[in-house]
BAFI-3210 file (N, C-alpha, C; in Angstrom, 3 decimals, decimal comma, padded with zeros to 6 digits):
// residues 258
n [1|2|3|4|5|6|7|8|9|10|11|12|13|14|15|16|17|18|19|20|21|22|23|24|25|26|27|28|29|30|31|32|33|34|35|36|37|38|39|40|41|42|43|44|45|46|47|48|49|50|51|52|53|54|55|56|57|58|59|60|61|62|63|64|65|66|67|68|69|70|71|72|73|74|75|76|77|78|79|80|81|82|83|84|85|86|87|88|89|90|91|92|93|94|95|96|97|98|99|100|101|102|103|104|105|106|107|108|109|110|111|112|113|114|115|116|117|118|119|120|121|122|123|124|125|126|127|128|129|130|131|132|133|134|135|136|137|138|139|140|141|142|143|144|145|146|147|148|149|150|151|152|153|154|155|156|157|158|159|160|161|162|163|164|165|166|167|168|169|170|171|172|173|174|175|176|177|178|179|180|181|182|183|184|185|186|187|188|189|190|191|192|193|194|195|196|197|198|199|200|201|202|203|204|205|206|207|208|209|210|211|212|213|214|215|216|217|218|219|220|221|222|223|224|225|226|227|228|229|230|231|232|233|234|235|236|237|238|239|240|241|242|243|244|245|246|247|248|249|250|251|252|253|254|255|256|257|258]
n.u [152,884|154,135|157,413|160,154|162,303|160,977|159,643|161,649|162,871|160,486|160,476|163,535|162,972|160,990|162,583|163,645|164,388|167,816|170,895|169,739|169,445|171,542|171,144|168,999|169,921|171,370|169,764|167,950|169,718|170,544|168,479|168,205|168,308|170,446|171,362|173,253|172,330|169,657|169,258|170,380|168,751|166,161|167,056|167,277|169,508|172,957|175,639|177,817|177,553|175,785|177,603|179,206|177,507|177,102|179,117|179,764|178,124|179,350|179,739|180,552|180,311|181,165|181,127|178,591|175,482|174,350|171,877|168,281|166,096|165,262|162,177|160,723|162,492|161,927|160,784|161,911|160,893|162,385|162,796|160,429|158,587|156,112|155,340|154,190|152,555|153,950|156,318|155,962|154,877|157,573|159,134|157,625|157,894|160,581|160,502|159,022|161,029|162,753|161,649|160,885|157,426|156,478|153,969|152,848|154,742|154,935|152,073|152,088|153,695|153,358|151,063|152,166|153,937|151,928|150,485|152,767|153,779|151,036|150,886|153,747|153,462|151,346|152,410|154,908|153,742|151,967|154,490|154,891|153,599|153,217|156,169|155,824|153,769|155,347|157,745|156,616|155,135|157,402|158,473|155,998|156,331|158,156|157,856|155,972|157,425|159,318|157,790|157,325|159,781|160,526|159,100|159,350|162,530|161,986|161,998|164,400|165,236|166,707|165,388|162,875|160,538|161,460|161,727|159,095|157,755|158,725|158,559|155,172|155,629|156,324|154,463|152,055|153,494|153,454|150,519|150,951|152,177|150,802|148,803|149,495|150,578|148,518|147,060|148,760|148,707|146,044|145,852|147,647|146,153|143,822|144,406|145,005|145,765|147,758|146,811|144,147|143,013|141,671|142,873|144,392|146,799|148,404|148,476|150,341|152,832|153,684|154,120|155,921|158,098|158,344|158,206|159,937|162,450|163,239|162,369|160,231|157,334|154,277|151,293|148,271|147,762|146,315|144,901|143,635|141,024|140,983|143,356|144,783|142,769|142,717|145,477|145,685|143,623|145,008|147,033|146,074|144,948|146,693|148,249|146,120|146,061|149,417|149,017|147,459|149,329|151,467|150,543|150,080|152,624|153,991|151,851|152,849|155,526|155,373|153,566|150,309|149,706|149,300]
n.v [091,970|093,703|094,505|095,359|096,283|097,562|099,536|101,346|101,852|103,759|105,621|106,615|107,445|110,085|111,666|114,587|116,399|117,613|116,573|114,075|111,947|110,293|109,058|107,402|106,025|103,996|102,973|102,262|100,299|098,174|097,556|095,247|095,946|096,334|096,793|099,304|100,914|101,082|102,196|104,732|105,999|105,798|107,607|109,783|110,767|109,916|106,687|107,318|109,114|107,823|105,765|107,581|108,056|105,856|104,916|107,401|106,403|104,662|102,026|099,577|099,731|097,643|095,421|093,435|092,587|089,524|088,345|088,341|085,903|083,655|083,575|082,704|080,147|076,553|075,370|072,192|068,915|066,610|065,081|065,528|067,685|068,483|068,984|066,573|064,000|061,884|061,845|061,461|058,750|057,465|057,652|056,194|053,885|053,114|052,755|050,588|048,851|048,889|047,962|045,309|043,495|044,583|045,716|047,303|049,034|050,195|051,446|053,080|055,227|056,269|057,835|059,648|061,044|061,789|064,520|065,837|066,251|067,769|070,122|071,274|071,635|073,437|075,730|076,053|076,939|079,442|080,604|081,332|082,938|085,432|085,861|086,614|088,548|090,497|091,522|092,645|094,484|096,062|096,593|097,866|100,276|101,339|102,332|103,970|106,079|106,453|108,125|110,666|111,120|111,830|113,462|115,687|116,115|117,651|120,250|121,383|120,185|119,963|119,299|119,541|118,477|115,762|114,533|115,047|113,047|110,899|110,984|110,893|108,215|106,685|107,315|105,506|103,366|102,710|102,190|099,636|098,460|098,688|097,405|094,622|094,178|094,583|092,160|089,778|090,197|089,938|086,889|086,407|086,615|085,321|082,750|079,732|080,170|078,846|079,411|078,764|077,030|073,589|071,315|069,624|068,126|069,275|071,743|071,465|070,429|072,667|074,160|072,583|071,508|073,425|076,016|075,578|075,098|077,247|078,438|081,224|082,467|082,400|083,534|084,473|087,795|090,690|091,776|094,221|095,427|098,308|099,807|099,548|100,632|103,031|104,001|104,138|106,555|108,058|109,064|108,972|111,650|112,738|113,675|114,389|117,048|117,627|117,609|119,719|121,625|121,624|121,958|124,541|125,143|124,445|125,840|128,228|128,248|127,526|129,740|130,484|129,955|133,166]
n.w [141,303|143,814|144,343|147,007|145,366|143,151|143,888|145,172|142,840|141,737|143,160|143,314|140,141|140,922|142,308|144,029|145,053|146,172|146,202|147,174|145,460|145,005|147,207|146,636|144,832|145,492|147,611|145,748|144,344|146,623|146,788|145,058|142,306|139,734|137,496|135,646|133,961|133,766|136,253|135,645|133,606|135,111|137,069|135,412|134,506|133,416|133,159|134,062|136,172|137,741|138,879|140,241|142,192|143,952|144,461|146,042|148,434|149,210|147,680|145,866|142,286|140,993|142,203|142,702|144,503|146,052|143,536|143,298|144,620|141,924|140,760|138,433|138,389|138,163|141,552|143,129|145,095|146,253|144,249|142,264|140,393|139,450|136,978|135,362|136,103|135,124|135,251|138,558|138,844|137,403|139,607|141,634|140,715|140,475|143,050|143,568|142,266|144,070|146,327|146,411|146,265|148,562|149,402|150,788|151,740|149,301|148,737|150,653|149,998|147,869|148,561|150,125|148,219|146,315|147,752|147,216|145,013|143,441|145,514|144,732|142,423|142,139|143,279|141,634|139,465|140,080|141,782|138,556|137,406|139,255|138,771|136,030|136,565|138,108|136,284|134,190|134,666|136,233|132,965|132,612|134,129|133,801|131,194|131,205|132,475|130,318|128,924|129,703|130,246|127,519|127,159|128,369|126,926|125,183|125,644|125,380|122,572|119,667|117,182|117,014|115,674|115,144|118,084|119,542|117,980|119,014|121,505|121,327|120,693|122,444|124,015|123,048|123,096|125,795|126,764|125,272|127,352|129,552|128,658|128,576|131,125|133,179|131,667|132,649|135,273|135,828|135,106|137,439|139,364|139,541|139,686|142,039|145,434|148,344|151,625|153,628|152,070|151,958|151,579|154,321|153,420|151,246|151,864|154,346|153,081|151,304|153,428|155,002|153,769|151,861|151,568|154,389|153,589|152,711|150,288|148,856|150,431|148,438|147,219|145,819|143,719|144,616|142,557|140,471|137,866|138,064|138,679|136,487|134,479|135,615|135,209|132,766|132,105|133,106|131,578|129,321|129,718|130,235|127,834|125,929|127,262|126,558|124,101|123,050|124,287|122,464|119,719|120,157|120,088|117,842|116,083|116,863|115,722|112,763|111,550|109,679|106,269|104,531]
ca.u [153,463|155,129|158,610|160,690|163,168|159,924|159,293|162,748|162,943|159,451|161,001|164,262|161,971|160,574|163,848|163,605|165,368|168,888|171,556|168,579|169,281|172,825|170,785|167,872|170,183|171,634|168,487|167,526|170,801|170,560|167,277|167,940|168,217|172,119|171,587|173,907|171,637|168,204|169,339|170,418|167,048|165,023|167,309|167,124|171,484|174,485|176,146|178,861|176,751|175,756|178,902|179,455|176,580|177,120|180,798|179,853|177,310|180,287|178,823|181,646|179,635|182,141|180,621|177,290|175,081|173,280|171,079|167,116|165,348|165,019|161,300|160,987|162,749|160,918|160,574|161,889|161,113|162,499|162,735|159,207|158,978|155,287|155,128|153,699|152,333|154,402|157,163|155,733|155,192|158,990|159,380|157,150|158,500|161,851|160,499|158,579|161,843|163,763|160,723|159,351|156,544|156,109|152,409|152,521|155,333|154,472|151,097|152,942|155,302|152,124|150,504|153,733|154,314|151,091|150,250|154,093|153,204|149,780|151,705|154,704|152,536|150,554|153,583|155,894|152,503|151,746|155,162|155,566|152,897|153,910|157,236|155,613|153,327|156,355|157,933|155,144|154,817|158,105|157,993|155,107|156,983|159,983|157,627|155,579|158,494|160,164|156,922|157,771|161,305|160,311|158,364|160,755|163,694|161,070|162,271|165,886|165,268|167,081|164,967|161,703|159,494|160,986|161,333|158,101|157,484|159,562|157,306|153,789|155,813|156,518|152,572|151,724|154,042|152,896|149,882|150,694|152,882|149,581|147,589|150,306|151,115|146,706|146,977|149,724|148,169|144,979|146,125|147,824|145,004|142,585|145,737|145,401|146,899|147,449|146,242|142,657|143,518|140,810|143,300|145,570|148,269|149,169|149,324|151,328|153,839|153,936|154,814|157,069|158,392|158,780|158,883|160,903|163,480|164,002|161,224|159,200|155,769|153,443|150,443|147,865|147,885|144,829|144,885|142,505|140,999|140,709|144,857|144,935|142,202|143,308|146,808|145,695|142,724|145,716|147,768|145,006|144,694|148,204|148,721|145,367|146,465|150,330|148,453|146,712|150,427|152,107|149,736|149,952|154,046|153,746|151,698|153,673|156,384|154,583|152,247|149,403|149,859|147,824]
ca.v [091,820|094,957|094,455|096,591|097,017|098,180|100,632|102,058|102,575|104,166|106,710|106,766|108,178|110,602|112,525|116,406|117,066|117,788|115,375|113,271|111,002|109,294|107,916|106,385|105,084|103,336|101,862|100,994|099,621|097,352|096,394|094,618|096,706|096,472|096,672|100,432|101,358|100,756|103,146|105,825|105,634|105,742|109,149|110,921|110,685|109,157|106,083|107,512|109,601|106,433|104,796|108,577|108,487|104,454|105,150|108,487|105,610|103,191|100,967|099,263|098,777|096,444|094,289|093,329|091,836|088,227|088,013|087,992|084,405|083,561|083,325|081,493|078,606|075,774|074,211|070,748|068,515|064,220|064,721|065,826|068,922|069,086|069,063|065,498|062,741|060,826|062,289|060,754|057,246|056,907|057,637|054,953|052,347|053,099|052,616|049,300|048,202|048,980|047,090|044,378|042,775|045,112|046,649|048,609|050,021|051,348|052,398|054,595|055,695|056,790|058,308|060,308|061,266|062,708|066,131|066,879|066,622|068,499|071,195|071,679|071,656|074,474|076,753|076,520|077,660|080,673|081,238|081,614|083,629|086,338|086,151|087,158|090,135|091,121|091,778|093,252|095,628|096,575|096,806|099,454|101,345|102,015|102,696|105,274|106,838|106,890|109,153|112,121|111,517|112,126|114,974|116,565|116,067|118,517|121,354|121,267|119,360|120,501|118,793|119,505|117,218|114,210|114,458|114,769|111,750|110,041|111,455|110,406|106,785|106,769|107,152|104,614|102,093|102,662|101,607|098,279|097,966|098,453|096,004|093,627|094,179|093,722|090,777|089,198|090,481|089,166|085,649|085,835|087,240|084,517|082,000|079,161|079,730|078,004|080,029|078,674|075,287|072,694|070,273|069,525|067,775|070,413|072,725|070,543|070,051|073,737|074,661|071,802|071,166|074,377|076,824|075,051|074,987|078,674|079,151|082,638|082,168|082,982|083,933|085,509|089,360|091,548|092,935|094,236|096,590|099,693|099,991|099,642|102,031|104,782|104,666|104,303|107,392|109,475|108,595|109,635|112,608|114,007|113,389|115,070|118,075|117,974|117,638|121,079|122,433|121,167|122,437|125,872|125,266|124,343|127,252|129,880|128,132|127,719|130,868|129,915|130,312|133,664]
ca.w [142,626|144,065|145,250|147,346|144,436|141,978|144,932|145,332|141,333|141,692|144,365|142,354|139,286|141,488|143,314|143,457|146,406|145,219|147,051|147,588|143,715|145,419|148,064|145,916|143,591|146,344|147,879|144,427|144,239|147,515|146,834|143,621|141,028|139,830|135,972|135,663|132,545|134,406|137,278|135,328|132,947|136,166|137,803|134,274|134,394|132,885|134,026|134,727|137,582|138,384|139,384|140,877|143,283|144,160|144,940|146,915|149,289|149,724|147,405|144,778|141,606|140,544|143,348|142,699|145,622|145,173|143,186|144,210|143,882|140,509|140,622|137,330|138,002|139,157|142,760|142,895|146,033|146,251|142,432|141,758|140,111|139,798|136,121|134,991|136,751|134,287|136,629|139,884|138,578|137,695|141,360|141,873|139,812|140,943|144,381|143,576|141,890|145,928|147,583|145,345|146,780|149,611|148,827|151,664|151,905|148,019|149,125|151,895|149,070|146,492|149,155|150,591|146,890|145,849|148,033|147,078|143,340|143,740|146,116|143,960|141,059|142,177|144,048|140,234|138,539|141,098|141,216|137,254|137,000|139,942|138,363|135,014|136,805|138,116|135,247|132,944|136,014|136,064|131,680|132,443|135,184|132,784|129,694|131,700|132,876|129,568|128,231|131,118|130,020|126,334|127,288|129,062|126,287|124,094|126,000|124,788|121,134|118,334|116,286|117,809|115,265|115,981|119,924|119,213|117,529|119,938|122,522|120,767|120,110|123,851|124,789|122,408|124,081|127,222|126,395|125,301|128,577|130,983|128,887|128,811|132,735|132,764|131,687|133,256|136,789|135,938|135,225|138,739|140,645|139,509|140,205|142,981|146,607|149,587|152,477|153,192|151,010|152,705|151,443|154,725|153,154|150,460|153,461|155,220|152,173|151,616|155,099|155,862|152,439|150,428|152,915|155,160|152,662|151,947|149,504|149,557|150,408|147,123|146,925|144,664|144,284|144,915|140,928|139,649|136,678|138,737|138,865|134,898|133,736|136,343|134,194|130,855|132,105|133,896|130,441|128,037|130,398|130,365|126,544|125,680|127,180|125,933|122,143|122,996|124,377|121,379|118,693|120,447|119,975|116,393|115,109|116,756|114,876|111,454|111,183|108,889|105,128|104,445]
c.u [154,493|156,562|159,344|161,910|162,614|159,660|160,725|163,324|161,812|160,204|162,196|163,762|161,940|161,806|163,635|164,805|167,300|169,768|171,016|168,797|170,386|172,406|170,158|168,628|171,138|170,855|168,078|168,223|171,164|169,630|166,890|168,197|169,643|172,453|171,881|172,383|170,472|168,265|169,764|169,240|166,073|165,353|167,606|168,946|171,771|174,708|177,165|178,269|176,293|176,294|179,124|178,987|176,236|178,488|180,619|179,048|178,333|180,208|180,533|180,532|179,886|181,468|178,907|176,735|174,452|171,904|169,655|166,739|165,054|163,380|160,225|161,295|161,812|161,384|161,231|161,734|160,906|162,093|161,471|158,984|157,525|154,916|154,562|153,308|153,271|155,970|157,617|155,882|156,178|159,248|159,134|157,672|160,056|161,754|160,161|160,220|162,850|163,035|159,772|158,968|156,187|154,948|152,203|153,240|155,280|153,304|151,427|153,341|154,427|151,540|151,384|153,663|153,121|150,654|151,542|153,862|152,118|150,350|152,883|153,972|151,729|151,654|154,264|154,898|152,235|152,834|155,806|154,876|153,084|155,017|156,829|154,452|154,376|157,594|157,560|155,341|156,057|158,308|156,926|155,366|158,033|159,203|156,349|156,519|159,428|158,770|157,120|159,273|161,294|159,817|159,442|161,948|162,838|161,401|163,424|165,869|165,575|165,877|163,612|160,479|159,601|161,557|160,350|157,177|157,552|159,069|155,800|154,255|155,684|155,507|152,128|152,134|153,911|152,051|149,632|150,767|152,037|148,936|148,552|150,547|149,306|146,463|147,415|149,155|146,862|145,264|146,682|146,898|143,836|143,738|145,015|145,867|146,967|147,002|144,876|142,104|142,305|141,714|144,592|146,912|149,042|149,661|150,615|152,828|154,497|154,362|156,164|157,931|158,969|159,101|159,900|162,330|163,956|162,897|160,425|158,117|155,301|151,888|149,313|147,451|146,319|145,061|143,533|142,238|140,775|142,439|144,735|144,452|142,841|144,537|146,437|145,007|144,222|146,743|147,327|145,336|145,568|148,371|147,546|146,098|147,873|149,874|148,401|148,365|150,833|151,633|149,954|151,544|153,902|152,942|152,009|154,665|155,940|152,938|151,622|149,373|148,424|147,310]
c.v [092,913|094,746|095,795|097,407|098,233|099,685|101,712|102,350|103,503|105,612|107,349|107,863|109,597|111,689|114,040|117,130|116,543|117,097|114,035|111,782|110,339|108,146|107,191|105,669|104,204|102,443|101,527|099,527|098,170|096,740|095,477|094,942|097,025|096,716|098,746|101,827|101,864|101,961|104,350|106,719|106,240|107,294|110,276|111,187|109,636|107,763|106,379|108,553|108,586|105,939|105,897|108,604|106,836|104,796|106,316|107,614|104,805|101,945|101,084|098,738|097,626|094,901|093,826|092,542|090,863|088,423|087,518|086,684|084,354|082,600|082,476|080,471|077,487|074,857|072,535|069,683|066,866|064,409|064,921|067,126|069,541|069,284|068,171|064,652|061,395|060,664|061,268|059,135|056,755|056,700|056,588|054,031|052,096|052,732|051,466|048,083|047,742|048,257|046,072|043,375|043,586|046,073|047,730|049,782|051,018|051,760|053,610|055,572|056,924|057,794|059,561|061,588|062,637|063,896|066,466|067,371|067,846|070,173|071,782|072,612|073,043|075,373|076,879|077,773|078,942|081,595|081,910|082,675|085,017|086,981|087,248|088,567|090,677|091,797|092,588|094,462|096,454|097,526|098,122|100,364|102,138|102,515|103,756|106,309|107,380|108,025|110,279|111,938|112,216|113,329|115,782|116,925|117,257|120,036|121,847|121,146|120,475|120,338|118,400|118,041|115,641|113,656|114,374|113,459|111,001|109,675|110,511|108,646|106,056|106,170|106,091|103,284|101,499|102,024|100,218|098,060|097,983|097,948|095,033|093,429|093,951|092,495|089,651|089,248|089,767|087,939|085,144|086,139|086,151|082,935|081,062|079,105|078,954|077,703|079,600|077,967|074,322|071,394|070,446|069,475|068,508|071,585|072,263|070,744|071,552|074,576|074,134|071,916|072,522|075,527|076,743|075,131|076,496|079,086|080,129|082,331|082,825|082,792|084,727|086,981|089,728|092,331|093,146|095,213|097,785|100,270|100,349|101,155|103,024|105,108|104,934|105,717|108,471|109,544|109,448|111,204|113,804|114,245|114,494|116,970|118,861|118,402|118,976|122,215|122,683|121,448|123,855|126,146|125,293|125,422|128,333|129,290|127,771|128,593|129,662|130,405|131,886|133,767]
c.w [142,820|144,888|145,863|145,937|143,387|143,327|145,249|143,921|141,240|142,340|143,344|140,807|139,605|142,369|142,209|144,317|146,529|146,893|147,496|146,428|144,390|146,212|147,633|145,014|144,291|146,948|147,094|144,280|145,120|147,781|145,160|142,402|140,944|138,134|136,075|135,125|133,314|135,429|136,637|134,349|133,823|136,674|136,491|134,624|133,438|133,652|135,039|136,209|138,444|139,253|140,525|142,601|144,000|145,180|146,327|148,167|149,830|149,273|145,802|143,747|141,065|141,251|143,692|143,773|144,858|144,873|143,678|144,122|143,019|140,414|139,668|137,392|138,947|140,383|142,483|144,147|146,002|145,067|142,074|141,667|139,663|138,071|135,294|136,005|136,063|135,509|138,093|139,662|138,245|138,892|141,848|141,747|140,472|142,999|144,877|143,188|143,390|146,419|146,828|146,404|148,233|149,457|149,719|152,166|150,531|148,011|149,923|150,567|147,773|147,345|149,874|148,901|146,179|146,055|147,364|145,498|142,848|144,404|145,443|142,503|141,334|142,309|142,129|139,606|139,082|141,154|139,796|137,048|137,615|139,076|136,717|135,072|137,024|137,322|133,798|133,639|135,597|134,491|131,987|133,340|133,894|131,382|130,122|132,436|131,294|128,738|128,994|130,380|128,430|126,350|127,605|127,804|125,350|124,248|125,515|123,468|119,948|117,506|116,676|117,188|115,737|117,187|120,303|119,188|117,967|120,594|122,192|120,735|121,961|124,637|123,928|123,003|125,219|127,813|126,557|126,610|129,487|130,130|128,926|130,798|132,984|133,040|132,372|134,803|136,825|135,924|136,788|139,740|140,461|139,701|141,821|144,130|147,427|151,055|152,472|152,587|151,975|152,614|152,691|154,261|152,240|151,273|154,230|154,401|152,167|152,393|155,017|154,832|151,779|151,556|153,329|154,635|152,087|150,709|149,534|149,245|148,627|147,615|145,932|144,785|144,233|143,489|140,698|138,464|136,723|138,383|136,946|134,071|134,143|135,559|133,114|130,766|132,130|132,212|129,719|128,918|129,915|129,045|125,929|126,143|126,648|124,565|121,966|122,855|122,967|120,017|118,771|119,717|118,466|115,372|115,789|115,547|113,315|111,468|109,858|107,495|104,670|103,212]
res [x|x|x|x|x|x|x|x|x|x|x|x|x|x|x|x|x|x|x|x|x|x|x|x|x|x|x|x|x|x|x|x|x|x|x|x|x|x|x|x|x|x|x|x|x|x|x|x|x|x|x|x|x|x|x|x|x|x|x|x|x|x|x|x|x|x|x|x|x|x|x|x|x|x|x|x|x|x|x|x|x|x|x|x|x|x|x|x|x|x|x|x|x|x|x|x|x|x|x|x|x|x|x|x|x|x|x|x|x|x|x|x|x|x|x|x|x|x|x|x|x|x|x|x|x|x|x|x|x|x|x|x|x|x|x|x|x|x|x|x|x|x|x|x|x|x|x|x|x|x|x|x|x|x|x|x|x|x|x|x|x|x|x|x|x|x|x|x|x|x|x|x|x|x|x|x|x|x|x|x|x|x|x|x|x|x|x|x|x|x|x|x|x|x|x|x|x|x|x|x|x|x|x|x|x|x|x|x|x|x|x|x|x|x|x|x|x|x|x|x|x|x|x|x|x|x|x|x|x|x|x|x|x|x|x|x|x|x|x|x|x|x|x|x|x|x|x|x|x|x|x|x|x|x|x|x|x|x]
***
């Protein structure tokens, strides 16, 4: 799931155009992204440039904005949180115990009870799973970015072999981080939504209920295994040809025993 924050670190990454890095690390900055470290990582700087080019926006880092929705935690609606049925039937009982002998008003009460369970129950699950593409995603933004940053440091390196190494450890990691982000996307793309639900009353609940309440819609993402390969291909790609650079570098600097 692409957020605007993952999109304004993406950009952030990406700054060429000199005065241009204060502002992105500003719209990074206002769209979520407040961890110092993370923003200076992303504009190839310091913190202390950081704070520099925050401060030069009008932006106090001292003063962090709230916090996005904590996508992880789970939904809770009239104490049903969507995680047991064991759950709901306290509800019950506690409801038979308020109306004993009234059958109909605890048929209402069961019946009331159940889309919210069913609807909750799905929305936590959809949302956990989002929350955990979102995340992976991010994980393989920052670990394909730190292989260009590795590359790059090769130009400077005292200690060419193991900048190197660093480098090669870099592309290796990367790796995992788009099958891990893969995976994680696939589990939400084959995920449950509620758009298109035949079941009214989970609609209903969802609207009135979760929505209604400040909740951000969810849905399942359009992932698929086209996004993946194309990195791991463009990956293999770039690395294949550094090997060639980097071989060329290495025997100017160790001629060949004659």
């Amino acid at each position: 799931m692409s957020t605007t924050r993952d999109e304004a670190m993406a950009a952030l990454r990406d700054w060429s155009i000199p005065g241009r890095r204060a502002d992105l690390v500003a719209a990074a900055w206002q769209a979520g992204e407040t961890n110092v470290s993370a923003l200076a990582e992303a504009s190839r700087t310091s913190r202390p440039t950081v704070y520099a080019d925050l401060r030069s926006r009008g932006i106090d880092p001292d003063h962090r904005p709230k916090e996005h929705t904590d996508m992880s935690a789970p939904v809770v609606i009239d104490g049903i949180d969507g995680t047991s049925l064991e759950n709901v039937q306290e509800l019950v009982d506690q409801f038979a115990r308020k109306h004993p002998g009234d059958d109909d008003a605890i048929t209402g009460y069961i019946h009331s009870t159940t889309p919210i369970f069913y609807a909750v129950h799905r929305y936590n699950e959809l949302r956990s799973l989002l929350a955990a593409e979102e995340h992976a995603r991010r994980d393989r933004d920052r670990a394909l970015h730190l292989v260009e940053t590795r590359w790059e440091a090769l130009n400077t390196a005292a200690n060419w072999l193991a900048a190197h190494h660093a480098y090669v450890v870099a592309v290796a990691d990367a790796h995992i981080a788009i099958d891990m982000w893969a995976d994680r996307a696939a589990a939400a793309a084959k995920a449950t939504g509620f758009e298109g639900d035949p079941a009214a009353d989970l609609i209903r609940v969802y609207r009135e209920r979760i929505l209604a309440e400040g909740h951000p819609p969810v849905e399942p993402g359009t992932y698929g295994d086209n996004e993946a390969r194309q990195l791991r291909e463009n990956l293999d790609r770039t690395h294949e040809r550094r090997k060639k650079l980097a071989a060329e570098t290495l025997g100017m600097a160790r001629p060949a025993t004659q």
